[in-house]
C-alpha positions as CSV (number, residue, x, y, z in Angstrom):
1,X,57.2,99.2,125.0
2,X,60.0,98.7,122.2
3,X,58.2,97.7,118.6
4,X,58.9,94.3,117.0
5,X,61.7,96.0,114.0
6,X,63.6,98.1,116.7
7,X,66.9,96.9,118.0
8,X,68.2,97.1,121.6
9,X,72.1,99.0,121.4
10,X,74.4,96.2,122.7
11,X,78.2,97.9,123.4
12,X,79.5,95.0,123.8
13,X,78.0,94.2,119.7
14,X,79.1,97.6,119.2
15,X,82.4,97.6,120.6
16,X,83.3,94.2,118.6
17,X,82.3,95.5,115.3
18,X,85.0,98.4,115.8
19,X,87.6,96.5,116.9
20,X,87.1,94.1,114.6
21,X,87.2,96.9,111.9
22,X,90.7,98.1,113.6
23,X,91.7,94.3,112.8
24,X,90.7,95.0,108.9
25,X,92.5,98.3,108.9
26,X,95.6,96.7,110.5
27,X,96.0,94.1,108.1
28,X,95.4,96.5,105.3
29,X,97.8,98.6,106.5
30,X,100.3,95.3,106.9
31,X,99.3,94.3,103.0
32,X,100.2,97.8,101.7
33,X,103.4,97.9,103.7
34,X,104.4,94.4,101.9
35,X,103.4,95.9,98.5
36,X,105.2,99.2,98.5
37,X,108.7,99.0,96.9
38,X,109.2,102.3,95.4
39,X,108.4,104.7,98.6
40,X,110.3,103.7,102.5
41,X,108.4,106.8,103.9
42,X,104.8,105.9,103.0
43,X,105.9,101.7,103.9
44,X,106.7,103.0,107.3
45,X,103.9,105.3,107.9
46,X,101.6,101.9,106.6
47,X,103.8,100.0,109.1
48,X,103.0,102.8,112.3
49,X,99.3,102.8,111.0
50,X,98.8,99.1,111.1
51,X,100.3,98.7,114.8
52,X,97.9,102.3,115.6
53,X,94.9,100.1,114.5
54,X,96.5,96.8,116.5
55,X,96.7,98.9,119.7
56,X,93.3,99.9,119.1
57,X,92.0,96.9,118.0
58,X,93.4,95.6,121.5
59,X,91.2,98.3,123.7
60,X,88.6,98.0,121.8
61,X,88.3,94.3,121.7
62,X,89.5,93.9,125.4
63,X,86.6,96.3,126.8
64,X,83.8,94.6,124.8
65,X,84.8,91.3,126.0
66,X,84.8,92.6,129.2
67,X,81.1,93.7,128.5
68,X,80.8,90.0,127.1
69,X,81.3,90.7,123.5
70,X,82.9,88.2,121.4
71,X,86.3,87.7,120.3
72,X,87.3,89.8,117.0
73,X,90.2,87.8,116.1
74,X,89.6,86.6,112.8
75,X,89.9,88.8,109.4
76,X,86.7,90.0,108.0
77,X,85.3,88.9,104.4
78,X,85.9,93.0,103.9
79,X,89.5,92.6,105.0
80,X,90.0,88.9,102.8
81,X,88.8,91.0,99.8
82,X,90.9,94.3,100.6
83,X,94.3,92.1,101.2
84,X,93.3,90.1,97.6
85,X,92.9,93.3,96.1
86,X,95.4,95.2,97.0
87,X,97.7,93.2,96.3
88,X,96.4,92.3,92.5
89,X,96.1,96.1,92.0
90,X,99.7,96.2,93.0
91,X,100.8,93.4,90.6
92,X,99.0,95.1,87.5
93,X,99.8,98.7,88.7
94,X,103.3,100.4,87.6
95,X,103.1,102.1,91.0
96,X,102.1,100.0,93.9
97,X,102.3,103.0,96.3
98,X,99.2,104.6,94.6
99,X,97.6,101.7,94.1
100,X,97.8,100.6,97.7
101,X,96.7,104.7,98.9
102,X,93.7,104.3,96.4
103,X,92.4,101.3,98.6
104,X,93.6,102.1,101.5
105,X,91.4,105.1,100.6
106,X,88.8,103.2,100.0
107,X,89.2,101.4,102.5
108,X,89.2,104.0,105.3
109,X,86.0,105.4,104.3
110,X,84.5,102.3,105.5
111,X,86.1,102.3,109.0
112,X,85.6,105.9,109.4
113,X,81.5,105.0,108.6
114,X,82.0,102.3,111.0
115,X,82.7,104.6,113.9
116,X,79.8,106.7,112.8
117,X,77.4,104.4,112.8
118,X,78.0,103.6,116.2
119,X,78.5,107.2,117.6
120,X,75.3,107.7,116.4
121,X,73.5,104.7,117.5
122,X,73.2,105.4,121.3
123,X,76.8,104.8,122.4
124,X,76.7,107.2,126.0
125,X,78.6,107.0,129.4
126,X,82.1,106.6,130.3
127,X,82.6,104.3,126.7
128,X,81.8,107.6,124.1
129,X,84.8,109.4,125.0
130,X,86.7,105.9,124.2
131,X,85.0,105.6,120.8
132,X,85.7,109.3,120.4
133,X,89.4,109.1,120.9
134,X,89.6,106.5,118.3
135,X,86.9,107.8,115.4
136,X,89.8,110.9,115.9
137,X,92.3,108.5,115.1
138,X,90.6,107.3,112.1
139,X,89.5,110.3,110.8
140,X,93.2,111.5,110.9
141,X,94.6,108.5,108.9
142,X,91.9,108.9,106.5
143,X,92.4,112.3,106.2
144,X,96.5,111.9,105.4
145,X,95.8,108.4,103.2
146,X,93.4,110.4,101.4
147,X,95.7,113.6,100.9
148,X,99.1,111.9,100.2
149,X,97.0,109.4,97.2
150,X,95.5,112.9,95.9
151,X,99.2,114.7,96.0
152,X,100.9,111.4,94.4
153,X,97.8,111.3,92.0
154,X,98.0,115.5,91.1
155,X,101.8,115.7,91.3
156,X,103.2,112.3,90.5
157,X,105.4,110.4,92.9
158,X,106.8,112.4,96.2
């Protein structure tokens, strides 16, 4: 018999929450693209990052409504605030590449916790491996978002 405070794992719930996450990633990665000016390569690896979350947003979202999940369409308050501030950061900022990495950093940290939180609440069966695949993703765009902001940061622009 399950207690009154515990929660039943719903995949479908689960599966929604990350791709609506890949939606907030991919129109952060779409706002940093528009703000970046100074640097083409790090505006096109935002651009290939953004449509990496879209495709995975797409999966994602697809599968859970196939489970009966809702609809993850609509931009996040998380994703409203990270578009409004990145792109003030930007304005007052005399590098916009940095300040957009620095958020995106931030950013990232979220999603990646995101994909944690579900791995480790119960997700099993044929839809781990799935979730897998993408928290890889994440964790790799983190991981280079992270690095390049450090690098520009240390070493100035690159």
């Amino acid at each position: 018999m399950m207690r009154k405070d515990e929660t039943v794992f719903d995949p479908a719930k689960a599966l929604t929450r990350l791709a609506q996450a890949c939606r907030d990633g991919e129109q952060g990665y779409r706002t940093a693209a528009e703000v970046v000016h100074d640097d083409d390569d790090t505006r096109v690896m935002f651009e290939q990052l953004a449509q990496q979350r879209a495709d995975m947003a797409n999966e994602l979202g697809e599968i859970a409504r196939s489970l009966g999940g809702e609809r993850e369409d609509q931009p996040t308050l998380m994703s409203n605030v990270f578009t409004g501030w990145v792109k003030l950061h930007a304005a007052l900022s005399t590098d916009d590449t940095q300040a957009a990495l620095d958020e995106l950093d931030r950013s990232e940290n979220w999603v990646q916790r995101e994909f944690e939180d579900v791995l480790d609440s119960g997700l099993e069966g044929e839809l781990r491996p799935l979730v897998e695949r993408h928290f890889i993703r994440v964790r790799e765009a983190r991981d280079r978002i992270h690095t390049l902001s450090e690098t520009r940061r240390t070493w100035g622009r690159r």
